[in-house]
C-alpha positions, 0 to 999 in steps of 0.5 A: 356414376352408378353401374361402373367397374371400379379399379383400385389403382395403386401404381403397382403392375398388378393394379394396373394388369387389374386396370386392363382386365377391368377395361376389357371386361368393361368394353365388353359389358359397355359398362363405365370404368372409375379408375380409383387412387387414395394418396394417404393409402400408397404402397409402402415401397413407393419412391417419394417424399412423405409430403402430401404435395408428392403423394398428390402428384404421384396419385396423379401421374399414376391415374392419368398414364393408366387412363392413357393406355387404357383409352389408346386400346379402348377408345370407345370406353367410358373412363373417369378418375378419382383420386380420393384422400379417405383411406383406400378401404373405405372409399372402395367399401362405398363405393361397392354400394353403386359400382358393377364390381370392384377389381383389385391387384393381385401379388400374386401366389401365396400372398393375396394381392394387395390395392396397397396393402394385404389387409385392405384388400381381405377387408374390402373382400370380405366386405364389398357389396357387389361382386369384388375381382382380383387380378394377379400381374401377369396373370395369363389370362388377361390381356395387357397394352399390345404386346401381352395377349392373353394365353388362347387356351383361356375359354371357360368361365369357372362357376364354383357352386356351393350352396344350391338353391338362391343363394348361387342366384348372384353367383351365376347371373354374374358368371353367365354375363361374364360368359355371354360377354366374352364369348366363353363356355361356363363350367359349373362346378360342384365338388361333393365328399370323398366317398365312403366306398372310395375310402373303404374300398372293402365298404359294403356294397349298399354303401357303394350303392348309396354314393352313386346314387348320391352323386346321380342327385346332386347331378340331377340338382345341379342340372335342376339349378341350371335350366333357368339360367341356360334359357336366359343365356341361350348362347353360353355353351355350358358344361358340368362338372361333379367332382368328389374331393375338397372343395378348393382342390376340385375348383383349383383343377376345373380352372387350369383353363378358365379366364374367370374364376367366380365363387360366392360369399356371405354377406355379413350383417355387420362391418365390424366383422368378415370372414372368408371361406377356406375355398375363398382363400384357396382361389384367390391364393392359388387359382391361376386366373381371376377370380370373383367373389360375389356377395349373396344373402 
């Protein structure tokens, strides 16, 4: 099944709020979703013998009660279930070659949500293909089964653009379906360096000069950036936002209100290594909705 929204299950309540942001997110963009469990990968803390047999039927209690739920509110959703033997971070890397997005369990904040375990979750991160979610339990923004309404104030998708030019292409072509799909407003946000007349106040005026008119064309840059975008989504009400500070500071205070964080990452030639940015750890971290990482060259 290609196209499909790929959920790492782990019986955890952060896979499964993952697994409702996934069957929302999916119905919305009539995509397919894969419900996802290794048995040779589970959690540490969970309650069973070591024999392969109970981890089996573990993996297989777990996908079966998600995809009740999940088709009891989704009817119409396309929905299938995999429970795979090769290690969790594999299968989820492969499977990224195909899939529409992976989407991940979060812990929550301060440690990076885990499909099983913290370091599977950074490797397939930093490693996927296409755009990879993670979701926190609880997490305010996401709507879980019939008593746990997402919080009402969560209408933006957050757009946090780095690199202008092509390299923000996949970005926003994500952030903008996810805009279109959900009815939301997009936030484009772009953070530029502190000031040298905000850190001198005495700074002469030449150099009060040269950061306005700074600021004035990487607000010309980034509207530039936008107006294809902003034709091919004529109904994405779009606003933007330039900010001076740290990058991860801007973004952490444009997205108090966004249903949808979405950031990009490089791709990396090789598997062996990956890294993820300091503004990538800031939001999936500390963020306090879902984010997106999406991969571009």
């Amino acid at each position: 099944m290609t196209e499909a929204v790929v959920v790492g299950l782990d019986g955890s309540r952060a896979s499964m709020t993952a697994a409702w942001w996934a069957a929302r997110e999916a119905a919305e963009r009539h995509l397919p979703v894969v419900l996802l469990h290794s048995w040779t990968t589970q959690p540490l803390d969970v309650p069973i013998a070591q024999e392969a047999h109970s981890k089996q039927r573990y993996g297989r209690e777990v996908l079966q009660r998600a995809a009740a739920e999940l088709l009891h509110r989704h009817n119409d959703l396309t929905l299938t279930t995999e429970l795979v033997s090769d290690p969790a971070s594999q299968v989820l890397l492969d499977r990224s070659e195909s899939a529409s997005m992976l989407v991940l369990g979060s812990r929550g904040h301060g440690s990076l949500a885990n499909f099983l375990l913290g370091s599977i979750s950074l490797h397939v991160l930093g490693l996927a293909q296409c755009p990879c979610v993670t979701v926190r339990a609880g997490d305010p923004a996401v709507e879980e089964g019939w008593g746990h309404p997402a919080s009402a104030d969560r209408d933006e998708v957050v757009a946090g653009i780095q690199e202008l030019g092509p390299a923000a292409d996949p970005l926003l072509e994500f952030a903008f379906t996810a805009a279109a799909s959900g009815a939301a407003r997009l936030r484009a946000v772009r953070a530029l360096p502190i000031s040298a007349s905000a850190a001198h106040p005495q700074a002469a005026p030449y150099v009060q000069r040269a950061d306005r008119d700074h600021e004035a064309q990487e607000r010309m840059r980034l509207s530039a950036l936008l107006v294809p975008w902003r034709e091919k989504f004529p109904d994405v009400p779009v606003v933007e936002h330039v900010d001076r500070g740290r990058a991860s500071q801007v973004l952490l205070s444009a997205s108090a209100h966004s249903r949808l964080t979405v950031i990009g990452r490089r791709r990396h030639p090789s598997h062996l290594t990956w890294k993820l940015g300091p503004v990538a750890h800031a939001a999936l971290h500390h963020v306090p909705c879902p984010v997106a990482l999406v991969p571009h060259d």
